[in-house]
N, C-alpha and C positions, 0 to 999 in steps of 0.2 A: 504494500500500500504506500503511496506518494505521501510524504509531507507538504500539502499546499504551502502553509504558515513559515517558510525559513522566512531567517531573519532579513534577510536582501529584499525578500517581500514586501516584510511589515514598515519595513524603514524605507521611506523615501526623502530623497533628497528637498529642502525647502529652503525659497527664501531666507529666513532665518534659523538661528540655534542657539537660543540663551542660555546661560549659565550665570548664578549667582554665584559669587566667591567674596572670597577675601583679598584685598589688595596686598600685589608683591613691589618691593623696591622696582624690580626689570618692568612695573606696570610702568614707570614714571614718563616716560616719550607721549606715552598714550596719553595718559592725565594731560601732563605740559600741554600739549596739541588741543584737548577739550577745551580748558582752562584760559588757555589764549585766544580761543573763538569765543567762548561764552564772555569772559570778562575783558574784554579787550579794551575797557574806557576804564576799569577799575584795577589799573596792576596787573593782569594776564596772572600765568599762574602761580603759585606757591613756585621756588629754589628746589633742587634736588636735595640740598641739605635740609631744608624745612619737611619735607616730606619724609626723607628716611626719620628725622628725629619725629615725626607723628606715628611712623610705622616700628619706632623700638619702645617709644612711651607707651601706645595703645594697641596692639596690630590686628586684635579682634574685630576693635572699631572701625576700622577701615574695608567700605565692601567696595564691589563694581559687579555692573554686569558686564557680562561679555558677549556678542556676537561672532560665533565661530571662530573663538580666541582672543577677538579684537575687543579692546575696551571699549563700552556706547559712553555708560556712565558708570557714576561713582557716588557714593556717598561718605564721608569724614566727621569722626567723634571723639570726642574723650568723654571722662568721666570728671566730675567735678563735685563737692561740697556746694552744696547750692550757697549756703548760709555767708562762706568767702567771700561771696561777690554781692549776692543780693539783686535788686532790680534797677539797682541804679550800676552799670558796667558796661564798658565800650567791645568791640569786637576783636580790638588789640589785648585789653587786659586777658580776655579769655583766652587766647590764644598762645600768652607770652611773649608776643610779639614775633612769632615762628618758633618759638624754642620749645612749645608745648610743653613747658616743665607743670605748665596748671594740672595737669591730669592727675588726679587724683584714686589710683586705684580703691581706698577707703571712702570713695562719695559716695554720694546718694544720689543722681542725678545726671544722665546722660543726657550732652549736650550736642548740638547739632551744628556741628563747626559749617560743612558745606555738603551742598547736593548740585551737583551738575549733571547734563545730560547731551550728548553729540547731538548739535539740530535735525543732522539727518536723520534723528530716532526718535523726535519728538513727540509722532503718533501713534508711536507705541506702550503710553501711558508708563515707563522704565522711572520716571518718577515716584508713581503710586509704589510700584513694586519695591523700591528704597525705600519707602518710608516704611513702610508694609517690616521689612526685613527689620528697621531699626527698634519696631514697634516689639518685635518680636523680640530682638536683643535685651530690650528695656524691663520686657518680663523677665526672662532665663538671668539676667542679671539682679534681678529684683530691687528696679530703681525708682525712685518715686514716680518718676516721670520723665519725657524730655523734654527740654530748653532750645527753642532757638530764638535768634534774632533773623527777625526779616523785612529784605526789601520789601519799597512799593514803591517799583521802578515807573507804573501808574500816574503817579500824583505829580511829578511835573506838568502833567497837561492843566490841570485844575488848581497847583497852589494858588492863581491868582485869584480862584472863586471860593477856596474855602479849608478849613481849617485842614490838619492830618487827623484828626478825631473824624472830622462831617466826610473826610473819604474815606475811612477805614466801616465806617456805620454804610455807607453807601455799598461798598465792594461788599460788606455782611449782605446787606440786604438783595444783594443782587443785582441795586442798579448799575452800579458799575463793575467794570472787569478788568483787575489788574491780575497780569501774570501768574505773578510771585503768591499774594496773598489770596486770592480766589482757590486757588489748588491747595495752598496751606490749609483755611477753613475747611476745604472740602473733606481732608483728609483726618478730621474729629482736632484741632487745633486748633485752641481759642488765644485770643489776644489780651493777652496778662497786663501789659502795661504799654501806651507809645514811647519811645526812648529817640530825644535827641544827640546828636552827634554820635551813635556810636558806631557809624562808620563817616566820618566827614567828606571822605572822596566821592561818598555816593552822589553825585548831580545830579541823577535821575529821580529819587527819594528823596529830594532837596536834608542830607543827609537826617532825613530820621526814619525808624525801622518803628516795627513791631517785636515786642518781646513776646512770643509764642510759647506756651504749653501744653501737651496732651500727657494725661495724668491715667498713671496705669493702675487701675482699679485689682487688680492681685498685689500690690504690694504688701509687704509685713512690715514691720518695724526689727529693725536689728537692736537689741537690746547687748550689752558686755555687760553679765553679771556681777564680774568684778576683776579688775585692773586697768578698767578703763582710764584714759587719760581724761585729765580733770580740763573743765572748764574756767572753773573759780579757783583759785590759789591760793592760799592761804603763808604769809610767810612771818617771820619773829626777825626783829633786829635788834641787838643789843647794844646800848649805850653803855659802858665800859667805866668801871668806875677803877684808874688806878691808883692801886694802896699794898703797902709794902709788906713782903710776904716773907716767910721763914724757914719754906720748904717748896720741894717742888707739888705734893699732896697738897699743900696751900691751895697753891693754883687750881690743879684738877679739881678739888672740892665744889672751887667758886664757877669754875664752868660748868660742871655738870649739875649746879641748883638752877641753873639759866636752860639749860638744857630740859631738863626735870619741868621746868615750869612752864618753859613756852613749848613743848610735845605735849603737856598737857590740855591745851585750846586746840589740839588737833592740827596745830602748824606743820604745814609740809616741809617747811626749810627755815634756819637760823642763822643770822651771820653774826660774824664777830669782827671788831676791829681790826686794822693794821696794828703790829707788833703787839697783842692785844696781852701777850705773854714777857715785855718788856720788864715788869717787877723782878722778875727773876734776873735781870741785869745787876741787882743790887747785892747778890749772893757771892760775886765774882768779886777775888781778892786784888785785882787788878783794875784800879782807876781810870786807866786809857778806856775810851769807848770802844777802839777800835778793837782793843782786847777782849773787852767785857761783851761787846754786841757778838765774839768766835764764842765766848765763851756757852752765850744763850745758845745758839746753833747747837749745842752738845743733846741743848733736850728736846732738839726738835722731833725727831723721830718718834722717842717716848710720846710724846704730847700728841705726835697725828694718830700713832697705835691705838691710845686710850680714848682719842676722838673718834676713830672707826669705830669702836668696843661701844661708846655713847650711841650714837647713830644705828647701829643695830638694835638695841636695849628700848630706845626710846624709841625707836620708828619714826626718826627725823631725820631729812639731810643736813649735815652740818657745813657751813661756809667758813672756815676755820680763819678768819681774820687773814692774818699773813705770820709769814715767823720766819730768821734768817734761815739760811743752806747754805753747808761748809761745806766745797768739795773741790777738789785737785786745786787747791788756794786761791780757789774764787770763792767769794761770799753774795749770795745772792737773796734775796726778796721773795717769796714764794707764799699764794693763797694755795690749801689745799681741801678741795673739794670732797668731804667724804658720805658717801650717800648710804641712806638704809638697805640697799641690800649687801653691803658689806665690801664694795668696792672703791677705790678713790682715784683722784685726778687732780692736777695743779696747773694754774697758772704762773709763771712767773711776773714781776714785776719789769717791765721792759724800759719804762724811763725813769732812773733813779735824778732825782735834784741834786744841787751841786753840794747841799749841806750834808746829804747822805754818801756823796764820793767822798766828801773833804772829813768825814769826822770818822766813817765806817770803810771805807774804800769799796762799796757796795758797786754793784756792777748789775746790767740792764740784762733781761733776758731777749732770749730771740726767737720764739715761738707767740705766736696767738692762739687760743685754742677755743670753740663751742663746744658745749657739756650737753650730752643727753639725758636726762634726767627723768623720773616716772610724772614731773609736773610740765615737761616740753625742754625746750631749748632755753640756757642760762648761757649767760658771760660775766665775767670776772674781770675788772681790771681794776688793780690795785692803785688807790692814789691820784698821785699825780697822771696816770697813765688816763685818766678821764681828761684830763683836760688836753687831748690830739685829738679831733676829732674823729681820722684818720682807722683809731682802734674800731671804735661804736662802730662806723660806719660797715667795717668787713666783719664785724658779726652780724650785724644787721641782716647784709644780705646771705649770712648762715643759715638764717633765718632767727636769731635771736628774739625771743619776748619779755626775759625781763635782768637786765643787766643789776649784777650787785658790785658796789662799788668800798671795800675796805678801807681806811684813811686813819691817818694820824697828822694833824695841827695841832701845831701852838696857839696860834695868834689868832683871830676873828676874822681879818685880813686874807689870812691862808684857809680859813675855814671856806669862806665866800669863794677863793677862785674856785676848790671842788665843788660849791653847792652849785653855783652860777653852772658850771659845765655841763653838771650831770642834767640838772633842768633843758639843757640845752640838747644834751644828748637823749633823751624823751623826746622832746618834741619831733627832733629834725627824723629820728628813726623811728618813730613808731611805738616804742615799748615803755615799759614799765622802768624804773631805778631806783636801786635801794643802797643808801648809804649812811655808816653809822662808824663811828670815830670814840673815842676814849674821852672823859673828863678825870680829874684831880689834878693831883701831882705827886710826881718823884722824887724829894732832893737827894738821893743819893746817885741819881742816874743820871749822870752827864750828858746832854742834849736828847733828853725826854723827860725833860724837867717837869716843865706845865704843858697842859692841854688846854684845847678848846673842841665844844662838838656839839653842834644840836645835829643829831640823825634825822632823818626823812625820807617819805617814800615819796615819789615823782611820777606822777601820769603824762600823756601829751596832752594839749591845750585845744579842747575840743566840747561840744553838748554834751557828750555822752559822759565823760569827765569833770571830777571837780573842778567848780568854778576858777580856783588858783592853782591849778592843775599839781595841787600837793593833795596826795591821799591822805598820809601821816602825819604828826610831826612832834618831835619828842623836845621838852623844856631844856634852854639850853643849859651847857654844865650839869646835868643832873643823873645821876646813874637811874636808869629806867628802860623797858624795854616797848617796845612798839610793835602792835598784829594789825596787822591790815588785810583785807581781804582782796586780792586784783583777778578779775575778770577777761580772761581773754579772750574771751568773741569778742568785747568791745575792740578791741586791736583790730580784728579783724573786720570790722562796719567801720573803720576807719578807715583801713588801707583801702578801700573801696568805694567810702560816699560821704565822706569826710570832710570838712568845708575847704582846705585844702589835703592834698594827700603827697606829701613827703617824697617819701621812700617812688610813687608810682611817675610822681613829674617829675623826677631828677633826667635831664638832658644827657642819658650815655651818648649818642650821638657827637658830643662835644670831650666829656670828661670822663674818667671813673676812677677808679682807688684802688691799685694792685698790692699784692706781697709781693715783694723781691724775692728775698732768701727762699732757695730750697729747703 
């Protein structure tokens, strides 16, 4: 008996052969070619480097169909924290500006970077069927929703008769027919909010879009039981009271009732002042300072030990002030970071003043470093070392939230150029600062005689923020400590819609701030 049915039968050759996939780097000739037909008034396409960097951050995101190999169209995504950005955000911010570094494997929220389509494939609805796919992605990834912004290449004809609202109600309703937004609606995508400028180049939308959403009715809530990273922060600084001590147990006593006291308000972190353990300078038989400050160095070790040993016991990270380091006869400045789960980390002090070369022979370290931490991203810079702007600025872009600042002043004088700074380094980057310095005095310790210090905590200068954008602020000269609570989503409604926004309008185009040293 004949098999009518072979295969050569059933299959005939046709017009077309679609296939849905996932875009490859070798897709990029094809994209480029779409991309400078479709957009040819607005930049043509994305850079081969833009594309591979969206294809190593997302690659799931990224589909096409193809026509017997050939790319028609394409659609491009990441994933993003919706809350980052909010409804106020340009199509650059989201983007990176090419660098796609916003993707955020941990969002919520997949975003619709772009959809293109080859003209000569336009009536074969290859649109719907992207969107279709993305819609699909948005479930199997279980994300709230997706986000775009969209043209209304449209509304050049009628700016002169009437608002971007009365033709976005018009195209809903049907009477009129723009492109871009007609097929968006159609495709269950409503119009969340209009947004000015956030493509400027667009002249055909006299640059304002539609922020677009279609919300995916399976979603769940991802809940972290526990270890979640904190929202709110909670940190303790201490104002330092020095007074002369007769043992090294002295000391450890009086740290760890500071310690003791402030884990007990559930504080995630504590700092301590620079040299915050100088009393112990007074124990040294040897009057030269520069003897006496080798001398303290002896207990440095001991002291970071039994800080780690705190830090576990209490369930606190400790910012250990600073304390010398003696090694291959360099004497150096060092804060050391010891965190609750039993590990630690240092900064060094990188710009020592000329009273700390001339009396200590103290020397500058040469490392920067950002600390990972279970409450996000910290920096340390000890001192004087706030007042470069230079430091803040490259943790900043580490992503840095809330910088603590260790200090030792004399004078009121010297107190002010660190306070002025660190206020200054809040505003201009974004985050949080916390700095807290020693009062009394020493007469037995040559050049840490007397102190001055009122501690404070430092917001940037914004609504959302206290009015004098000081959180804290502790009585000056007084031994006391300060809890403050810092919030950071507010950071992040700032970086994004913020009356101005810092860190997003800095002009790299013209400048930026490198490290030299390897």
């Amino acid at each position: 008996m004949t098999d009518k049915s072979k295969p050569s039968d059933r299959t005939k050759e046709t017009e077309h052969k679609l296939t849905l996939r996932q875009l490859r780097l070798a897709d990029y000739k094809s994209i480029k070619a779409i991309m400078d037909t479709v957009y040819s008034n607005l930049g043509g396409s994305w850079t081969k480097e833009e594309f591979a960097a969206l294809l190593k951050a997302f690659p799931e995101g990224q589909i096409c169909i193809t026509d017997k190999g050939k790319v028609v169209a394409g659609a491009l995504s990441i994933i993003v924290k919706y809350s980052d950005y909010g409804d106020k955000h340009t199509y650059e911010q989201i983007v990176g500006k090419g660098k796609f570094d916003t993707h955020n494997p941990d969002g919520d929220t997949l975003y619709g970077v772009d959809v293109f389509v080859d003209p000569d494939y336009r009536n074969l609805r290859l649109g719907r069927r992207l969107y279709d796919a993305r819609k699909e992605m948005c479930e199997n990834l279980n994300m709230r929703g997706i986000i775009a912004g969209g043209r209304i290449p449209g509304y050049m004809e009628h700016a002169d008769k009437m608002s971007p609202r009365k033709y976005i109600d018009m195209v809903r309703n049907k009477e009129i027919y723009d492109p871009i937004l007609t097929f968006q609606l159609s495709n269950d995508f409503h119009v969340r909010k209009i947004l000015k400028g956030y493509m400027p180049s667009d002249i055909e939308s006299k640059a304002y879009a539609t922020l677009l959403e279609w919300i995916n009715v399976y979603y769940e809530e991802r809940e972290e039981l526990i270890g979640g990273q904190k929202t709110v922060v909670r940190i303790g600084i201490v104002q330092w009271q020095m007074r002369n001590l007769t043992s090294l147990e002295d000391l450890l006593q009086q740290i760890e009732f500071y310690v003791d006291t402030v884990s007990s308000y559930k504080a995630d972190i504590i700092m301590f002042p620079e040299f915050f353990n100088a009393p112990l300078m007074a124990l040294s038989n040897d009057p030269h300072p520069s003897a006496a400050i080798r001398s303290l160095a002896d207990y440095t070790d001991e002291v970071r030990e039994k800080l780690i040993s705190m830090a576990l016991s209490y369930n606190i990270n400790i910012i250990a002030g600073s304390m010398p380091e003696y090694n291959n006869k360099q004497l150096h400045n060092v804060s050391y970071l010891c965190r609750r789960d039993g590990t630690y980390d240092k900064q060094y002090k990188l710009h020592v003043t000329p009273d700390e070369a001339a009396y200590w022979g103290l020397r500058g370290g040469n490392k920067l470093s950002i600390f990972d931490t279970d409450i996000g991203k910290i920096g340390i810079l000890i001192c004087y070392d706030v007042e470069f702007p230079e430091l803040a600025r490259m943790l900043s872009d580490m992503d840095m939230k809330i910088l603590f600042v260790p200090y030792w002043t004399d004078t009121k004088n010297a107190y002010l150029r660190v306070r002025r700074c660190a206020q200054a380094r809040a505003i201009e980057n974004e985050c949080y600062v916390a700095i807290t310095g020693s009062v009394g005095n020493l007469p037995r310790v040559e050049n840490m005689d007397i102190q001055y210090s009122q501690s404070a905590v430092f917001s940037p200068s914004d609504f959302a923020f206290p009015h004098d954008a000081v959180v804290a602020e502790a009585t000056p000269n007084t031994e006391m400590t300060l809890i403050a609570d810092l919030d950071l989503d507010l950071l992040k409604d700032l970086n994004t819609g913020g009356s101005v926004r810092n860190l997003r309008d800095r002009r790299k185009d013209l400048y930026n701030v490198n490290w030299i040293l390897d």
